[in-house]
C-alpha positions as CSV (number, residue, x, y, z in Angstrom):
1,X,0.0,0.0,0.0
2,X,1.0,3.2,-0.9
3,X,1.4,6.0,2.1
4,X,2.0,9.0,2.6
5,X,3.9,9.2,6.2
6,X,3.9,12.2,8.9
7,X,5.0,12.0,12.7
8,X,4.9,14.8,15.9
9,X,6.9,13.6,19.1
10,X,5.3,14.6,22.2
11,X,6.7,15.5,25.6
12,X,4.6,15.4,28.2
13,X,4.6,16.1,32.0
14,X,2.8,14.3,35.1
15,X,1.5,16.5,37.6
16,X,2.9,14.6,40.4
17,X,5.9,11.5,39.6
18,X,4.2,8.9,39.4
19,X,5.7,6.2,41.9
20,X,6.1,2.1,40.9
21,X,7.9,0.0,42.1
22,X,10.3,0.6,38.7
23,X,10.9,4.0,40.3
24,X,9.1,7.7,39.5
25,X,7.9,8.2,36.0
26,X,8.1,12.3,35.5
27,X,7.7,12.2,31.5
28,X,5.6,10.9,29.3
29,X,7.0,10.8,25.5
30,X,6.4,9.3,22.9
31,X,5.2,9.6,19.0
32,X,2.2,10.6,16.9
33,X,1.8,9.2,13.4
34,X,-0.6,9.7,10.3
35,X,-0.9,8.1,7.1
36,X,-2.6,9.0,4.3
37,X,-3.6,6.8,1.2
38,X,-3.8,7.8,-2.6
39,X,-7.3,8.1,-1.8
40,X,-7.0,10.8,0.9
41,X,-7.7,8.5,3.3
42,X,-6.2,9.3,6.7
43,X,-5.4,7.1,9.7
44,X,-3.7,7.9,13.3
45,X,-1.6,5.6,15.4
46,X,0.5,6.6,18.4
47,X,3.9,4.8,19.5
48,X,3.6,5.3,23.1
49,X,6.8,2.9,24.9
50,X,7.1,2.1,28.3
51,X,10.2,2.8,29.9
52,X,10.5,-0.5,32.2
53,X,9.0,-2.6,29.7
54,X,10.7,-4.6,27.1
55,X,9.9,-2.7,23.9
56,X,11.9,-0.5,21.8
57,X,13.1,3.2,23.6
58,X,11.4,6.3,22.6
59,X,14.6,7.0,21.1
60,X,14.4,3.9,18.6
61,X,11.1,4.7,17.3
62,X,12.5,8.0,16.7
63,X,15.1,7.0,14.7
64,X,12.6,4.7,13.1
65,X,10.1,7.2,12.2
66,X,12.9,9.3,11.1
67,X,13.6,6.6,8.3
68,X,10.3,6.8,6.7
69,X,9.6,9.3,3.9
70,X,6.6,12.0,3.8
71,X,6.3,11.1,-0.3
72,X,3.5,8.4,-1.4
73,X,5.5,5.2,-1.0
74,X,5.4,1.6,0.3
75,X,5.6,2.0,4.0
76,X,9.0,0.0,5.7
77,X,6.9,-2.3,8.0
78,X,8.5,-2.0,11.4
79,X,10.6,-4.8,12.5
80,X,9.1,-6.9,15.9
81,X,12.1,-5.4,18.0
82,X,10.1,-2.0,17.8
83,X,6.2,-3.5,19.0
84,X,5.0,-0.1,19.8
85,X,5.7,1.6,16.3
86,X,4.1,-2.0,14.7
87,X,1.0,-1.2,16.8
88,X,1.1,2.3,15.7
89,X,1.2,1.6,12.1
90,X,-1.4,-1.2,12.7
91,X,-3.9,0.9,14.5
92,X,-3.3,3.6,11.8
93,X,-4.4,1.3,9.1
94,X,-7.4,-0.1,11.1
95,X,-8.5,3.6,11.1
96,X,-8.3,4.1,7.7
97,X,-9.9,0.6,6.4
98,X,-12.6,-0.3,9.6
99,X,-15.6,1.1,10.9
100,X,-15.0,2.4,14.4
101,X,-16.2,0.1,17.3
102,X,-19.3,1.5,19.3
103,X,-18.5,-0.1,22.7
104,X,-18.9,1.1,26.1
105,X,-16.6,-0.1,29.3
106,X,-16.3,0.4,33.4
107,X,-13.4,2.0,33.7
108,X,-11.1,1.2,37.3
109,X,-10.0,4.6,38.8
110,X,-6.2,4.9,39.4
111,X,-6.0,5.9,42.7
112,X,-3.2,8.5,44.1
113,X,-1.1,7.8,47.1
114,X,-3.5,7.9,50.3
115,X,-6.6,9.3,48.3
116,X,-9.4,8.7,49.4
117,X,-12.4,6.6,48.1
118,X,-15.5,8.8,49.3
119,X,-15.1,11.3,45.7
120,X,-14.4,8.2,43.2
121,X,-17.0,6.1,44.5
122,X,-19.6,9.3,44.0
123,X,-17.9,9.8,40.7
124,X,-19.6,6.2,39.9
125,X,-16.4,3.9,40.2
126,X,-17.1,0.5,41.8
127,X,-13.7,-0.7,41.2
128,X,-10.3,0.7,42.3
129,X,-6.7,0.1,41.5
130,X,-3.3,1.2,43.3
131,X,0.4,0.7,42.4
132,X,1.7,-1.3,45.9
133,X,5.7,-1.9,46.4
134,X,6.7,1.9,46.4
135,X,6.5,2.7,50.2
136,X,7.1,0.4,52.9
137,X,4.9,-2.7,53.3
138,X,3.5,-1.4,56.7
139,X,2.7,2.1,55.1
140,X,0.7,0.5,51.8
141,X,-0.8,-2.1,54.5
142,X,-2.5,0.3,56.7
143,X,-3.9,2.3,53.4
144,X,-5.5,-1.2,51.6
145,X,-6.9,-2.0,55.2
146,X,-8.4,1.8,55.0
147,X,-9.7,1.8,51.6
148,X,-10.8,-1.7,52.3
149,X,-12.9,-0.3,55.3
150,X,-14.0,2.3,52.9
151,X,-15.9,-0.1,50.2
152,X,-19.3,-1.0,49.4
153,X,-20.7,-4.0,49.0
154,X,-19.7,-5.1,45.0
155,X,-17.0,-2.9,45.2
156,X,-13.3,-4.3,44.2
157,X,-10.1,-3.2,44.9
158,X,-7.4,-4.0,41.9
159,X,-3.1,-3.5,43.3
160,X,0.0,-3.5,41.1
161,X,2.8,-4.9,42.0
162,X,4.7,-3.9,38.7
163,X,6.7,-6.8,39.1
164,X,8.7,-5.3,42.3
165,X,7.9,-7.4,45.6
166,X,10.3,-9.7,46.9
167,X,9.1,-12.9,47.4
168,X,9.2,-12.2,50.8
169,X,7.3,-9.4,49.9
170,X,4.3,-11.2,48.2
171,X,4.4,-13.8,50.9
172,X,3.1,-11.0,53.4
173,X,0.5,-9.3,50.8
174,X,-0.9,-12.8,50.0
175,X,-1.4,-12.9,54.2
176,X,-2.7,-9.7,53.9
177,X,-5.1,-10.1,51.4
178,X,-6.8,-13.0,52.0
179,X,-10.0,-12.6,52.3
180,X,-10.3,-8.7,51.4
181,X,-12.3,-7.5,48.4
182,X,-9.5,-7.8,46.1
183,X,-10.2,-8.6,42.5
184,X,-6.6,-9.3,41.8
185,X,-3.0,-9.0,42.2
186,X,-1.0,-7.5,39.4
187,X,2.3,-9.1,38.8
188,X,3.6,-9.4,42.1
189,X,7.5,-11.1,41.2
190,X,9.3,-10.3,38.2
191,X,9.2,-11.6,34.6
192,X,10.7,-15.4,34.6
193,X,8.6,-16.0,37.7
194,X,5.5,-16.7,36.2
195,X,5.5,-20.6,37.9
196,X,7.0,-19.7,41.3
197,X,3.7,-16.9,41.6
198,X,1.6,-20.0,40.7
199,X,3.2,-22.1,43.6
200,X,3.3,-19.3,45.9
201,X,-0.3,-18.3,45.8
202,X,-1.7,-22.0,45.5
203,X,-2.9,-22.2,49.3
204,X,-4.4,-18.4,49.0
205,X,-7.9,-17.0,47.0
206,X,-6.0,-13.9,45.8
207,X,-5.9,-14.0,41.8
208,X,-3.1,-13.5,40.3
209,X,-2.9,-11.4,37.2
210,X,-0.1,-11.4,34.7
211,X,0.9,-7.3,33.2
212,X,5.2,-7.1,32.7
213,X,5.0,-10.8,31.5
214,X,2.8,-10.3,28.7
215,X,4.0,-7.2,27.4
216,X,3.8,-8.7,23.8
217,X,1.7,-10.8,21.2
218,X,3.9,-13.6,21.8
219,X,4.4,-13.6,25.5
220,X,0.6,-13.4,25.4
221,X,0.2,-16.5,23.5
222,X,2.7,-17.9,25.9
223,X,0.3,-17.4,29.0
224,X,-2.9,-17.7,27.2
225,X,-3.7,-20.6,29.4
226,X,-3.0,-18.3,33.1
227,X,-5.3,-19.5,35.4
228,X,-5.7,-15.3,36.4
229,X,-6.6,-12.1,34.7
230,X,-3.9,-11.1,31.5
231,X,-3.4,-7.6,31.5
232,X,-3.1,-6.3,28.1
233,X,-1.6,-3.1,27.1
234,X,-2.4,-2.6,23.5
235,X,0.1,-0.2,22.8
236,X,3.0,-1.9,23.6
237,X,1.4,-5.4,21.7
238,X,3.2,-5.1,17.9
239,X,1.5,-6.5,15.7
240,X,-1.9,-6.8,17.0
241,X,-3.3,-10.8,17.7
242,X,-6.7,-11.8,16.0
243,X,-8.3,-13.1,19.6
244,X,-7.6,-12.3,22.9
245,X,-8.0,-14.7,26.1
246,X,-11.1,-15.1,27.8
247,X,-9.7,-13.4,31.2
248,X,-7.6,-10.1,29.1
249,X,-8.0,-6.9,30.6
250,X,-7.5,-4.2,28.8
251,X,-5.1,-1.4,30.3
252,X,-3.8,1.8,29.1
253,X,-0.3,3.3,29.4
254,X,-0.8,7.2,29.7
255,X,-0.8,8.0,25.8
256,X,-2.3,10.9,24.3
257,X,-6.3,11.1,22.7
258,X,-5.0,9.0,19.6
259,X,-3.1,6.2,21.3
260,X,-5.9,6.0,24.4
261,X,-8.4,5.4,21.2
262,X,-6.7,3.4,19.1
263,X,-6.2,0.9,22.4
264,X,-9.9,1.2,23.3
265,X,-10.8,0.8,19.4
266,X,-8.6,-2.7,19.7
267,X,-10.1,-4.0,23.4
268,X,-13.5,-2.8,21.9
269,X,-12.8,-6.0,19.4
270,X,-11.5,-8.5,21.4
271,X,-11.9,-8.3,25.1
272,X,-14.4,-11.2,26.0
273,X,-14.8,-9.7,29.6
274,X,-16.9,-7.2,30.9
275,X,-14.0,-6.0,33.4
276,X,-13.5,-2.5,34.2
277,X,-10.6,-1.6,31.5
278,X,-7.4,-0.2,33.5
279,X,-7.9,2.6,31.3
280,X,-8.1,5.7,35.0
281,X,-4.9,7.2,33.9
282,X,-6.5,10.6,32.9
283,X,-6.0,13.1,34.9
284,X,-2.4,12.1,35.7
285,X,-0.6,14.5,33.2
286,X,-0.5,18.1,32.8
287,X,-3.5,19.2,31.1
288,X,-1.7,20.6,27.7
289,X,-4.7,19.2,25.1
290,X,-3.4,16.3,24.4
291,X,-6.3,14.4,26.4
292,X,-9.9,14.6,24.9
293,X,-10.9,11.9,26.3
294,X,-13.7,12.5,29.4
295,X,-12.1,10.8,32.6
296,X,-15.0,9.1,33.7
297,X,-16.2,5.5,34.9
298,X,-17.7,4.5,31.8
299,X,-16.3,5.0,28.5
300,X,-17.0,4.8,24.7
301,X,-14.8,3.3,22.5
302,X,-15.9,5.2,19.1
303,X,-17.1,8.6,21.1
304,X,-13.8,10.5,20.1
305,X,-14.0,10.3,16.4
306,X,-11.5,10.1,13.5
307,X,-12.4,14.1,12.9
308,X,-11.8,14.9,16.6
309,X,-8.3,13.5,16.1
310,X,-7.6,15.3,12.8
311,X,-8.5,18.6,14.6
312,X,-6.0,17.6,17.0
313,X,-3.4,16.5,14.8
314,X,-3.9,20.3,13.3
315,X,-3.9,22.3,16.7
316,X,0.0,20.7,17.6
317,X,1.0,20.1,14.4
């Protein structure tokens, strides 16, 4: 196919570091790509990498981008060592060949260091996820116990380990845990653990979810089979798998208007579940425009429409 190529890099800034286990995240950057057919066609994708997870740097998709061409030519298909440009591209495509999905999701509110529940929970939330493994163990104890207080009946609370916790770590929050409203655990031990969380948590009713090791289409056909949740990021995927597994949750990864709907447009397809989408992250950078998007609990995947994102592509081009 034929393309016409164009990119904008974006910097952008939290409003407050945000702390995981991996350490403060202060910047968010990444890429913003359009292509255009012969017919005038026009599609957006966004190349949005994550610093601790294993995809190609910000700086590679640069240099990537950087070897494409703005001239009406066959488009250099990125290589799997750079999954977040392949999903770019991919979703790009998608925009310019598919009708946009009409889908709407429960969204779990990303909750700040000791916030509390009372304004979320008015705001219509009814499930709640926290990054654990940044303070001490007694500190994040003594906040889940709050929160925990804090729920209603049918509420959830969803933590994320971000691969960080010892295992004498995630021997104490399984001990913790039990028996609290948790809907699950997110990657408690590092990648190459997958079995040893297995054995660990056997004896408890905590599940365990999968994030870090399934950062891909292939790891996610690895662990298609987890007996917990699979927490899918689309935008660090590559090329994008025709099915998901029954228990995927969609999750976002702070990216701007086009890469936020270019992942809902993809979990609007695939994801089985109903489960609230880990999609809360709005609201955590500076407000610069970038976001169109209303941070809500429910959301529409289709509501922010191809035009919306031309407009936007226009106003920081």
């Amino acid at each position: 196919m034929n393309l016409r190529f164009e990119y904008l890099p974006y910097r952008r800034k939290f409003l407050r570091p945000l702390a995981t286990s991996q350490g403060d995240w202060r910047i968010r950057k990444g890429i913003i790509i359009r292509l255009e057919d012969a017919d005038g066609r026009v599609g957006f994708g966004e190349i949005a990498a994550v610093p601790w997870f294993v995809t190609e740097t910000h700086e590679d998709a640069l240099a990537w981008c950087r070897g494409q061409t703005r001239e009406f030519k066959l488009l250099k298909t990125p290589v799997s060592a750079l999954p977040c440009c392949e999903f770019a591209v991919a979703s790009a495509l998608t925009q310019i060949g598919a009708k946009p999905v009409q889908r709407n999701f429960q969204v779990a509110a990303l909750l700040s260091t000791s916030e509390s529940l009372g304004d979320r929970q008015e705001e219509g939330y009814t499930t709640f996820k926290s990054k654990i493994g940044v303070r001490t163990f007694a500190e994040e104890s003594a906040q889940i116990e709050i929160w925990s207080a804090q729920l209603l009946p049918g509420q959830l609370l969803r933590l994320d380990a971000n691969g960080g916790l010892s295992e004498t770590e995630f021997s104490e929050w399984l001990e913790l845990l039990e028996g609290k409203p948790i809907e699950f655990l997110e990657q408690p031990l590092a990648v190459g653990l997958e079995n040893r969380m297995l054995e660990m948590a056997e004896p408890f009713s905590t599940p365990i979810a999968l994030d870090e090791s399934v950062s891909n289409a292939n790891s996610l056909v690895h662990w298609s089979t987890w007996p917990g949740p699979l927490v899918v990021k689309p935008s660090l995927l590559g090329t994008p798998p025709d099915s998901l597994p029954n228990l995927a949750v969609g999750s976002s990864v702070f990216e701007t208007a086009f890469g936020y709907e270019a992942a809902l447009q993809f979990i609007g397809r695939h994801q089985i579940s109903d489960t609230a989408l880990g999609f809360g992250t709005l609201g955590f950078l500076e407000s610069d425009g970038w976001s169109i998007h209303p941070a809500r609990s429910e959301l529409q995947a289709g509501l922010v429409s191809l035009s919306h994102l031309q407009a936007l592509w226009e106003e920081k081009a």
